[in-house]
N, C-alpha and C positions, 0 to 999 in steps of 0.2 A: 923786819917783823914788828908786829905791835905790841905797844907795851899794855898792861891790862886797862890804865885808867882809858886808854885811846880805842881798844877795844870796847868796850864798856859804852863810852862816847858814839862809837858808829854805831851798835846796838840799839842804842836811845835814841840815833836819829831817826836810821830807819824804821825804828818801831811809832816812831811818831810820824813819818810819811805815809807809814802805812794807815793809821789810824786818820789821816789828811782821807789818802784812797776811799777807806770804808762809807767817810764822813759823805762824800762827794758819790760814790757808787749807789750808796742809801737814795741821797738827793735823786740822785736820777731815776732810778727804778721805781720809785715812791710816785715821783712827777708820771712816768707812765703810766703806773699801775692806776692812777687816778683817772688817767683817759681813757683804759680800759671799757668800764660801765656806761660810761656817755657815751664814747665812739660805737660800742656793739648798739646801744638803744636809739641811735643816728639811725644806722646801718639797717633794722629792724628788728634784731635778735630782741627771744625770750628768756625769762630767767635759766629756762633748761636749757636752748642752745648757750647761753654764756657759761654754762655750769661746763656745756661740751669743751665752749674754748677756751676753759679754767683746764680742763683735766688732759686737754692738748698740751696744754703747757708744761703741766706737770709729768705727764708720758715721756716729754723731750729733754726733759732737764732730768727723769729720775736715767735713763739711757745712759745721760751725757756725763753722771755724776762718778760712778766707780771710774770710767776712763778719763775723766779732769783731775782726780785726785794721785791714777798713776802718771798722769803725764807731769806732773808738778813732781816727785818723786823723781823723775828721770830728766826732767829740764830745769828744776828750778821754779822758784818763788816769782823773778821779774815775767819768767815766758807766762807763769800761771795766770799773773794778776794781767799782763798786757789780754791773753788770748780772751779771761774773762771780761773785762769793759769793751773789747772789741764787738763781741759778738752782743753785748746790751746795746753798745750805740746801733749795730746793723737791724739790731730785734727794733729798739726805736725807731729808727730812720723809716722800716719796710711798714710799719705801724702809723708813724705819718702818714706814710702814699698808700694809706689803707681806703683805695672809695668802694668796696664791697666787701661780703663775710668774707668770700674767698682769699680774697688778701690779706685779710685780718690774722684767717686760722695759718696763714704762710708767714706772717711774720712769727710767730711762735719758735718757725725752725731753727734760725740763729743760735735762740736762746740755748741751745743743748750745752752750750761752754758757757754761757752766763752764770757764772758761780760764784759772783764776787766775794761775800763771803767766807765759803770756801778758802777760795787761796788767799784771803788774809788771816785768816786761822793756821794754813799750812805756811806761812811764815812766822805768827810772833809764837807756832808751837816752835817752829828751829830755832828761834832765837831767844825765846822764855827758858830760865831756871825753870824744872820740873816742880821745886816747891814755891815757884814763881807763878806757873800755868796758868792755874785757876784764876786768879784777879788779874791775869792779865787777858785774854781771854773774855773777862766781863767788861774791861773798859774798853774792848773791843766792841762789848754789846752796843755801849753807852755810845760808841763814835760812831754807831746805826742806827741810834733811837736819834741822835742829832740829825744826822739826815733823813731820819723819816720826819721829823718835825718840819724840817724846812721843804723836803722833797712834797710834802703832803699837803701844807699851807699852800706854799708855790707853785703847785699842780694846781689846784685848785681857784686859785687865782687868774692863772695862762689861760685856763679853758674860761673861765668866765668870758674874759676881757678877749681875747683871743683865739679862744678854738682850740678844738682837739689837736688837729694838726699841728698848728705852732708846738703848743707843749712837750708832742712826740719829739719836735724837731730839738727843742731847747735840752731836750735829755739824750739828745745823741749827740749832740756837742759835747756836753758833759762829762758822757764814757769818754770821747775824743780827748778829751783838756786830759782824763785819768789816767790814758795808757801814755799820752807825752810824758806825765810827770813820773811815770812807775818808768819808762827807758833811760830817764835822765838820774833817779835817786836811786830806785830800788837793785840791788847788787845780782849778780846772773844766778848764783848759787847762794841761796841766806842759810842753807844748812851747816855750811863750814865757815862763815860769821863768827856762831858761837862757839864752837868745837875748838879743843885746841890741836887735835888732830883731824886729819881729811876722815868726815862721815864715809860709813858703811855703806857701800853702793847698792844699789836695789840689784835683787840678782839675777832679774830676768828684762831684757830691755824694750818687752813688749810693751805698750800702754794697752793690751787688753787682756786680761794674764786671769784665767778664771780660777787656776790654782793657786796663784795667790790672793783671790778672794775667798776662796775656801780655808786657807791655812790660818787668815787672819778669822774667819769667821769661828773655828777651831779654838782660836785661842779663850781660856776660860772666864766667863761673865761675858762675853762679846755679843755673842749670840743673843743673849738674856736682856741683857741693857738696851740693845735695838728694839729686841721688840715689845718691850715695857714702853719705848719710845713711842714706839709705832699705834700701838693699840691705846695708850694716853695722849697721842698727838693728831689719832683721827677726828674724834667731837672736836676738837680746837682747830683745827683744817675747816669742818664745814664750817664753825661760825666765821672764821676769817677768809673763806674764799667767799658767803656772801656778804659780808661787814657792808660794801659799799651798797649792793644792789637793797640790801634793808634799808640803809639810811636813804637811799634814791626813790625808791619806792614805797614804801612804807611810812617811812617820815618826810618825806614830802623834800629832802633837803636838795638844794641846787649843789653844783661843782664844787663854789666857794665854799659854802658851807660843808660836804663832805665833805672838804682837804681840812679844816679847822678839827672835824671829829678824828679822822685819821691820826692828827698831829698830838690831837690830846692822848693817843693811845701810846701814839711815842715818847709821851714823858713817863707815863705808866708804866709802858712795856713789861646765858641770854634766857635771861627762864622768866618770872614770874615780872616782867615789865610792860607799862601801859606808856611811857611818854618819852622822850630822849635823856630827861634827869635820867630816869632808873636808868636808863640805855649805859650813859657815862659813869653810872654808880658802881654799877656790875664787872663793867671794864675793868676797875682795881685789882683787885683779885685774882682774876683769870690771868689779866698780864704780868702779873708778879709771879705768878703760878709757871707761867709758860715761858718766863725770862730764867727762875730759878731750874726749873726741868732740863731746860737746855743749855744752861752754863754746866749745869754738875754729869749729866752724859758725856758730855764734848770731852771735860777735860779725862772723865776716867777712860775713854775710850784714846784718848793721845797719850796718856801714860802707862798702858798697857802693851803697847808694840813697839818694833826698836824705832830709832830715830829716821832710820832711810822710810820704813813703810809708814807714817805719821798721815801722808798725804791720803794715800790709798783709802787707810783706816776712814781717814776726814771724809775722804769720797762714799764709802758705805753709809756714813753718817746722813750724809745730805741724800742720798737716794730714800733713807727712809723718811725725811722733809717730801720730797719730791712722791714717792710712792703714796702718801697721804692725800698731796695735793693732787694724784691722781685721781683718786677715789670721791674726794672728799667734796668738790667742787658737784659733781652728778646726784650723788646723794644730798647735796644741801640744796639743789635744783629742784628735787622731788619732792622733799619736807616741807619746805619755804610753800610750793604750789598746792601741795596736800594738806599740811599743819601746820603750817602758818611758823614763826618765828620762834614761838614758844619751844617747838619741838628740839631744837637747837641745844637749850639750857636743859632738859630733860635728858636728852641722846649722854649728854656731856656729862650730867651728876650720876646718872646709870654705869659708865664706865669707867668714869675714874675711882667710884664705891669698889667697885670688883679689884681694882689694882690697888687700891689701898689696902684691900683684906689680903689679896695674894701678897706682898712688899710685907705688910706685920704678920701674916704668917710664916713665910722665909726669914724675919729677920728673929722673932719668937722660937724658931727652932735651930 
Protein backbone atom coordinates (compact mmCIF):
# COMPACT_ATOMS: atom_id res chain seq x y z
CA UNK A 1 0.00 0.00 0.00
CA UNK A 2 1.09 3.60 -0.48
CA UNK A 3 2.13 5.82 1.87
CA UNK A 4 0.49 9.44 1.42
CA UNK A 5 3.65 11.47 0.48
CA UNK A 6 3.89 8.46 -2.54
CA UNK A 7 0.43 8.82 -3.26
CA UNK A 8 0.46 12.33 -3.53
CA UNK A 9 3.66 11.88 -5.94
CA UNK A 10 1.74 9.68 -8.54
CA UNK A 11 -1.21 12.16 -8.42
CA UNK A 12 1.24 14.96 -9.44
CA UNK A 13 2.64 12.96 -12.00
CA UNK A 14 -0.19 12.01 -13.69
CA UNK A 15 -1.86 15.17 -13.24
CA UNK A 16 1.04 16.59 -15.14
CA UNK A 17 0.97 13.94 -18.07
CA UNK A 18 -2.11 14.64 -18.31
CA UNK A 19 -1.83 18.34 -18.62
CA UNK A 20 1.37 17.08 -21.36
CA UNK A 21 -1.96 15.19 -23.26
CA UNK A 22 -4.17 18.45 -23.34
CA UNK A 23 -1.11 20.50 -24.16
CA UNK A 24 -0.34 18.23 -27.40
CA UNK A 25 -4.40 17.29 -28.02
CA UNK A 26 -4.78 21.31 -28.30
CA UNK A 27 -1.80 21.39 -30.73
CA UNK A 28 -3.32 18.99 -32.89
CA UNK A 29 -7.04 19.93 -33.22
CA UNK A 30 -6.02 23.65 -33.54
CA UNK A 31 -3.47 22.58 -36.52
CA UNK A 32 -6.59 21.04 -38.04
CA UNK A 33 -9.11 23.20 -37.38
CA UNK A 34 -6.93 25.78 -39.31
CA UNK A 35 -7.13 23.56 -42.34
CA UNK A 36 -10.51 23.41 -42.16
CA UNK A 37 -11.34 27.04 -44.00
CA UNK A 38 -8.65 26.69 -46.64
CA UNK A 39 -9.28 22.94 -47.53
CA UNK A 40 -13.38 23.67 -47.82
CA UNK A 41 -12.47 27.07 -49.94
CA UNK A 42 -9.96 24.59 -52.17
CA UNK A 43 -12.70 22.27 -52.48
CA UNK A 44 -15.25 25.14 -53.40
CA UNK A 45 -17.53 25.43 -50.58
CA UNK A 46 -19.46 28.62 -49.39
CA UNK A 47 -19.50 30.39 -46.20
CA UNK A 48 -22.96 28.52 -45.72
CA UNK A 49 -21.92 25.28 -46.90
CA UNK A 50 -18.87 25.52 -44.31
CA UNK A 51 -21.30 26.75 -41.66
CA UNK A 52 -23.18 23.18 -42.87
CA UNK A 53 -19.76 21.30 -42.33
CA UNK A 54 -19.33 23.35 -38.94
CA UNK A 55 -22.79 22.06 -37.64
CA UNK A 56 -21.96 18.34 -39.06
CA UNK A 57 -19.42 18.46 -36.72
CA UNK A 58 -21.06 19.60 -33.90
CA UNK A 59 -24.34 17.21 -34.64
CA UNK A 60 -21.49 14.34 -34.12
CA UNK A 61 -19.76 15.32 -31.24
CA UNK A 62 -23.08 16.68 -29.45
CA UNK A 63 -24.39 12.43 -30.08
CA UNK A 64 -21.03 11.29 -28.98
CA UNK A 65 -20.84 13.45 -25.77
CA UNK A 66 -23.39 11.97 -23.00
CA UNK A 67 -22.05 8.39 -24.19
CA UNK A 68 -17.99 9.40 -23.95
CA UNK A 69 -18.54 10.69 -20.72
CA UNK A 70 -20.59 7.36 -19.48
CA UNK A 71 -18.04 5.19 -21.10
CA UNK A 72 -15.09 7.00 -18.93
CA UNK A 73 -17.27 6.34 -15.83
CA UNK A 74 -17.46 2.53 -16.60
CA UNK A 75 -13.86 2.21 -18.26
CA UNK A 76 -11.65 4.72 -16.90
CA UNK A 77 -9.70 7.70 -17.52
CA UNK A 78 -6.63 5.81 -19.73
CA UNK A 79 -9.68 4.01 -22.09
CA UNK A 80 -11.14 7.68 -22.18
CA UNK A 81 -8.29 9.77 -23.26
CA UNK A 82 -6.76 6.69 -25.59
CA UNK A 83 -10.38 6.27 -27.49
CA UNK A 84 -10.51 10.34 -27.57
CA UNK A 85 -7.03 11.14 -29.58
CA UNK A 86 -7.75 8.06 -31.65
CA UNK A 87 -10.70 9.01 -33.16
CA UNK A 88 -8.96 13.13 -33.65
CA UNK A 89 -5.95 11.32 -35.34
CA UNK A 90 -8.76 9.17 -37.75
CA UNK A 91 -10.95 12.63 -38.13
CA UNK A 92 -7.31 14.01 -39.15
CA UNK A 93 -5.93 11.47 -41.21
CA UNK A 94 -9.70 11.06 -43.39
CA UNK A 95 -9.36 15.09 -43.62
CA UNK A 96 -6.00 14.69 -45.17
CA UNK A 97 -7.23 12.26 -48.00
CA UNK A 98 -10.03 14.85 -48.27
CA UNK A 99 -9.98 15.59 -52.54
CA UNK A 100 -13.98 16.41 -52.50
CA UNK A 101 -16.77 17.96 -50.05
CA UNK A 102 -17.83 14.57 -49.71
CA UNK A 103 -15.06 13.31 -48.03
CA UNK A 104 -14.52 16.22 -46.12
CA UNK A 105 -18.25 16.14 -44.45
CA UNK A 106 -17.06 11.94 -43.79
CA UNK A 107 -14.22 12.89 -42.04
CA UNK A 108 -16.47 14.64 -39.37
CA UNK A 109 -17.62 10.94 -38.39
CA UNK A 110 -14.68 9.77 -36.29
CA UNK A 111 -14.81 12.84 -34.54
CA UNK A 112 -18.04 11.61 -32.23
CA UNK A 113 -15.34 10.25 -29.52
CA UNK A 114 -12.95 13.28 -30.04
CA UNK A 115 -13.39 14.65 -26.68
CA UNK A 116 -10.08 15.41 -25.53
CA UNK A 117 -11.05 17.70 -23.22
CA UNK A 118 -13.53 16.02 -21.90
CA UNK A 119 -11.60 13.12 -20.58
CA UNK A 120 -8.95 15.24 -19.28
CA UNK A 121 -11.51 17.11 -17.04
CA UNK A 122 -12.90 13.49 -16.18
CA UNK A 123 -9.48 12.79 -14.81
CA UNK A 124 -7.94 15.76 -12.77
CA UNK A 125 -11.97 15.80 -11.53
CA UNK A 126 -10.83 11.88 -9.89
CA UNK A 127 -7.99 12.97 -8.93
CA UNK A 128 -8.42 16.87 -7.73
CA UNK A 129 -9.40 17.75 -3.99
CA UNK A 130 -12.92 19.13 -4.35
CA UNK A 131 -11.57 22.37 -2.81
CA UNK A 132 -8.83 21.75 -5.10
CA UNK A 133 -11.19 21.56 -8.45
CA UNK A 134 -11.68 24.79 -9.55
CA UNK A 135 -7.80 25.93 -10.10
CA UNK A 136 -7.05 22.85 -11.23
CA UNK A 137 -9.44 22.59 -13.84
CA UNK A 138 -8.20 26.15 -15.05
CA UNK A 139 -4.65 25.13 -15.47
CA UNK A 140 -6.20 22.61 -17.40
CA UNK A 141 -7.50 25.61 -19.34
CA UNK A 142 -4.04 27.12 -19.51
CA UNK A 143 -2.34 23.64 -20.99
CA UNK A 144 -5.01 24.19 -24.08
CA UNK A 145 -4.47 27.77 -24.65
CA UNK A 146 -0.65 26.36 -24.95
CA UNK A 147 -1.59 24.24 -27.59
CA UNK A 148 -3.86 26.44 -29.32
CA UNK A 149 -0.99 28.84 -29.42
CA UNK A 150 1.29 26.38 -30.95
CA UNK A 151 -1.46 24.16 -32.69
CA UNK A 152 -2.66 27.56 -34.40
CA UNK A 153 0.80 29.26 -35.27
CA UNK A 154 1.86 25.80 -36.56
CA UNK A 155 -1.08 25.10 -38.66
CA UNK A 156 -0.72 27.97 -40.09
CA UNK A 157 2.69 27.75 -41.15
CA UNK A 158 2.29 23.71 -42.47
CA UNK A 159 -0.39 25.15 -44.87
CA UNK A 160 1.56 27.93 -46.18
CA UNK A 161 4.81 26.05 -46.81
CA UNK A 162 3.07 22.78 -47.31
CA UNK A 163 -0.47 22.41 -47.89
CA UNK A 164 -3.62 21.48 -46.39
CA UNK A 165 -2.89 17.88 -46.59
CA UNK A 166 0.43 17.85 -44.88
CA UNK A 167 -0.95 19.62 -41.90
CA UNK A 168 -4.11 17.11 -41.66
CA UNK A 169 -1.37 14.61 -41.70
CA UNK A 170 1.12 16.20 -39.03
CA UNK A 171 -1.93 16.30 -36.51
CA UNK A 172 -2.81 12.73 -36.78
CA UNK A 173 0.53 11.80 -35.80
CA UNK A 174 0.19 13.81 -33.04
CA UNK A 175 -3.29 12.22 -31.53
CA UNK A 176 -0.98 9.05 -32.52
CA UNK A 177 2.45 10.21 -30.26
CA UNK A 178 -0.99 11.20 -27.42
CA UNK A 179 -2.72 7.93 -27.06
CA UNK A 180 1.11 5.97 -26.95
CA UNK A 181 1.87 8.20 -24.07
CA UNK A 182 -1.76 8.05 -22.23
CA UNK A 183 -1.10 3.60 -22.59
CA UNK A 184 2.24 3.94 -21.11
CA UNK A 185 1.68 6.79 -18.05
CA UNK A 186 -1.98 7.23 -17.59
CA UNK A 187 -3.32 4.48 -14.76
CA UNK A 188 -6.64 2.16 -16.22
CA UNK A 189 -8.83 3.48 -13.22
CA UNK A 190 -7.60 7.34 -12.02
CA UNK A 191 -10.81 7.28 -9.88
CA UNK A 192 -9.37 4.98 -7.17
CA UNK A 193 -5.90 7.08 -7.52
CA UNK A 194 -7.16 9.29 -5.16
CA UNK A 195 -9.73 7.51 -3.09
CA UNK A 196 -8.70 5.81 -0.18
CA UNK A 197 -11.34 3.42 -0.59
CA UNK A 198 -12.42 1.57 -4.14
CA UNK A 199 -15.04 4.55 -5.72
CA UNK A 200 -18.75 3.77 -5.96
CA UNK A 201 -19.38 2.02 -9.17
CA UNK A 202 -21.74 3.41 -11.59
CA UNK A 203 -24.87 1.31 -11.23
CA UNK A 204 -26.00 0.73 -14.50
CA UNK A 205 -23.14 -0.79 -17.04
CA UNK A 206 -24.92 0.74 -19.96
CA UNK A 207 -22.86 3.49 -21.72
CA UNK A 208 -26.22 4.79 -22.93
CA UNK A 209 -28.30 5.01 -19.86
CA UNK A 210 -31.16 7.90 -20.55
CA UNK A 211 -32.08 7.50 -16.83
CA UNK A 212 -29.40 8.41 -15.74
CA UNK A 213 -29.30 11.41 -17.85
CA UNK A 214 -32.41 12.30 -16.55
CA UNK A 215 -31.57 11.71 -12.60
CA UNK A 216 -28.44 13.64 -13.10
CA UNK A 217 -30.35 16.39 -15.00
CA UNK A 218 -32.87 16.19 -11.78
CA UNK A 219 -30.41 17.03 -9.57
CA UNK A 220 -30.89 20.72 -8.25
CA UNK A 221 -29.22 23.91 -10.23
CA UNK A 222 -28.26 21.25 -13.01
CA UNK A 223 -30.67 21.93 -15.32
CA UNK A 224 -30.31 25.82 -14.74
CA UNK A 225 -26.44 26.00 -15.12
CA UNK A 226 -26.74 24.29 -18.61
CA UNK A 227 -28.88 26.26 -19.88
CA UNK A 228 -27.60 29.74 -18.70
CA UNK A 229 -24.64 27.83 -20.47
CA UNK A 230 -26.21 27.29 -23.47
CA UNK A 231 -28.28 30.34 -24.17
CA UNK A 232 -24.66 32.53 -23.18
CA UNK A 233 -22.53 30.18 -25.31
CA UNK A 234 -24.62 30.49 -28.52
CA UNK A 235 -23.59 34.27 -29.79
CA UNK A 236 -20.05 33.16 -28.68
CA UNK A 237 -20.45 29.77 -30.95
CA UNK A 238 -21.40 31.97 -33.97
CA UNK A 239 -18.53 34.33 -33.52
CA UNK A 240 -15.99 31.44 -33.22
CA UNK A 241 -17.31 28.94 -35.65
CA UNK A 242 -16.75 32.05 -38.20
CA UNK A 243 -13.48 33.58 -36.53
CA UNK A 244 -11.40 31.92 -39.37
CA UNK A 245 -13.68 32.51 -42.46
CA UNK A 246 -13.90 36.49 -41.19
CA UNK A 247 -10.33 36.78 -40.93
CA UNK A 248 -9.96 34.59 -44.58
CA UNK A 249 -12.37 36.66 -46.00
CA UNK A 250 -12.86 39.73 -44.78
CA UNK A 251 -9.52 40.69 -43.97
CA UNK A 252 -7.97 39.40 -46.60
CA UNK A 253 -5.50 37.21 -44.21
CA UNK A 254 -3.44 34.15 -45.63
CA UNK A 255 -3.12 30.58 -43.53
CA UNK A 256 0.06 32.00 -41.87
CA UNK A 257 -1.28 34.85 -40.82
CA UNK A 258 -4.88 33.42 -39.55
CA UNK A 259 -2.77 30.73 -37.30
CA UNK A 260 -0.85 33.99 -35.77
CA UNK A 261 -4.68 35.62 -35.10
CA UNK A 262 -5.90 32.36 -33.68
CA UNK A 263 -2.80 31.96 -31.39
CA UNK A 264 -3.10 35.51 -30.07
CA UNK A 265 -6.61 34.46 -28.91
CA UNK A 266 -4.89 31.64 -27.15
CA UNK A 267 -3.12 33.80 -24.93
CA UNK A 268 -6.23 35.69 -24.18
CA UNK A 269 -8.59 33.03 -24.02
CA UNK A 270 -17.24 41.46 -32.81
CA UNK A 271 -19.39 44.65 -32.95
CA UNK A 272 -18.51 48.03 -33.77
CA UNK A 273 -15.01 47.18 -35.84
CA UNK A 274 -13.55 48.64 -38.99
CA UNK A 275 -9.78 47.00 -39.27
CA UNK A 276 -8.08 43.83 -37.56
CA UNK A 277 -6.58 46.27 -34.48
CA UNK A 278 -10.24 46.67 -33.26
CA UNK A 279 -10.70 42.81 -34.52
CA UNK A 280 -7.73 41.88 -31.76
CA UNK A 281 -8.87 44.59 -29.29
CA UNK A 282 -12.35 43.18 -28.85
CA UNK A 283 -10.87 39.59 -28.51
CA UNK A 284 -9.90 40.64 -24.62
CA UNK A 285 -12.95 40.55 -23.19
CA UNK A 286 -14.97 38.13 -24.77
CA UNK A 287 -12.11 35.46 -24.08
CA UNK A 288 -11.80 36.22 -20.65
CA UNK A 289 -15.59 36.21 -20.54
CA UNK A 290 -15.72 32.82 -22.27
CA UNK A 291 -12.58 31.25 -20.24
CA UNK A 292 -14.28 32.52 -16.82
CA UNK A 293 -18.08 31.17 -17.95
CA UNK A 294 -16.60 27.87 -18.45
CA UNK A 295 -14.20 27.23 -15.76
CA UNK A 296 -16.92 28.23 -12.94
CA UNK A 297 -19.85 25.75 -14.76
CA UNK A 298 -17.59 22.87 -15.17
CA UNK A 299 -16.43 22.85 -11.70
CA UNK A 300 -20.08 23.52 -10.03
CA UNK A 301 -21.48 21.03 -12.32
CA UNK A 302 -18.44 18.12 -11.06
CA UNK A 303 -19.21 19.10 -7.52
CA UNK A 304 -22.68 18.48 -7.38
CA UNK A 305 -22.80 14.64 -8.36
CA UNK A 306 -21.25 11.74 -6.68
CA UNK A 307 -17.73 10.77 -7.83
CA UNK A 308 -18.66 7.55 -9.99
CA UNK A 309 -21.16 9.90 -12.20
CA UNK A 310 -18.35 12.99 -12.67
CA UNK A 311 -17.96 11.68 -16.29
CA UNK A 312 -21.52 11.49 -17.29
CA UNK A 313 -22.25 14.95 -15.69
CA UNK A 314 -18.86 16.12 -17.93
CA UNK A 315 -20.43 14.42 -20.95
CA UNK A 316 -23.93 16.63 -20.60
CA UNK A 317 -21.54 19.38 -20.12
CA UNK A 318 -19.74 19.23 -23.52
CA UNK A 319 -23.04 18.27 -25.36
CA UNK A 320 -24.19 21.66 -24.62
CA UNK A 321 -20.58 22.95 -26.34
CA UNK A 322 -21.48 20.69 -28.95
CA UNK A 323 -25.30 21.62 -29.22
CA UNK A 324 -24.30 25.23 -29.81
CA UNK A 325 -21.75 24.34 -32.31
CA UNK A 326 -24.54 22.87 -33.84
CA UNK A 327 -26.65 25.57 -34.34
CA UNK A 328 -24.28 28.25 -34.22
CA UNK A 329 -22.13 27.53 -37.26
CA UNK A 330 -25.72 27.80 -39.76
CA UNK A 331 -26.70 30.79 -38.17
CA UNK A 332 -23.36 32.52 -38.37
CA UNK A 333 -23.49 31.33 -42.28
CA UNK A 334 -26.53 33.50 -42.67
CA UNK A 335 -25.55 36.70 -40.75
CA UNK A 336 -22.01 36.90 -42.04
CA UNK A 337 -23.89 36.62 -45.90
CA UNK A 338 -27.00 38.89 -44.77
CA UNK A 339 -25.23 41.40 -42.20
CA UNK A 340 -22.25 41.20 -42.54
CA UNK A 341 -19.77 40.68 -39.33
CA UNK A 342 -21.27 43.30 -37.29
CA UNK A 343 -24.36 41.40 -36.61
CA UNK A 344 -22.21 38.96 -34.52
CA UNK A 345 -21.28 41.56 -31.66
CA UNK A 346 -24.96 42.83 -31.72
CA UNK A 347 -26.63 38.98 -31.57
CA UNK A 348 -23.98 38.55 -28.69
CA UNK A 349 -24.56 42.17 -26.37
CA UNK A 350 -28.58 41.32 -27.05
CA UNK A 351 -28.17 38.07 -25.04
CA UNK A 352 -25.86 38.15 -22.80
CA UNK A 353 -27.95 41.71 -21.50
CA UNK A 354 -31.03 39.32 -20.99
CA UNK A 355 -28.86 36.81 -18.70
CA UNK A 356 -27.27 39.19 -16.89
CA UNK A 357 -30.76 40.74 -15.77
CA UNK A 358 -32.19 37.00 -15.39
CA UNK A 359 -28.63 35.91 -13.03
CA UNK A 360 -29.24 39.76 -10.79
CA UNK A 361 -32.65 38.88 -10.65
CA UNK A 362 -32.31 35.35 -9.07
CA UNK A 363 -29.59 36.27 -7.28
CA UNK A 364 -31.56 39.83 -5.80
CA UNK A 365 -34.35 37.52 -4.74
Amino acid sequence: MMTSPEKNARVGFVILITHFNMALYSTCFWIQNGVMPYLSKKLGMDAVMFGYLQTTFAIVQLLGGPLFGRFGDLFGGRAALSLAYLSSSLTSLIMGLSTNVLLLFLSRLPSIFMHGMQAAQMVVTDLSLESERTGELGKLGLSYGVGMIIGSSAGGFLISKFGESFAAYVAAAGSVLNSIVVMKYIPEDTKSVRQKNKPEMASSKSVFNVKKIIKLLSIPGAAEILAVKAITGLPMGVFQSMFSVVGMDYFKLEAEDNGYLMAYVGVLQMALISNIFHFYLVCIPMSFGISGLYLTTNSILTKIVPPADTGAMLGLNMSVHSLIRSMAPTIGGFLYQLYGYPSFGYLQFAVNLLVFLYVFKRISN
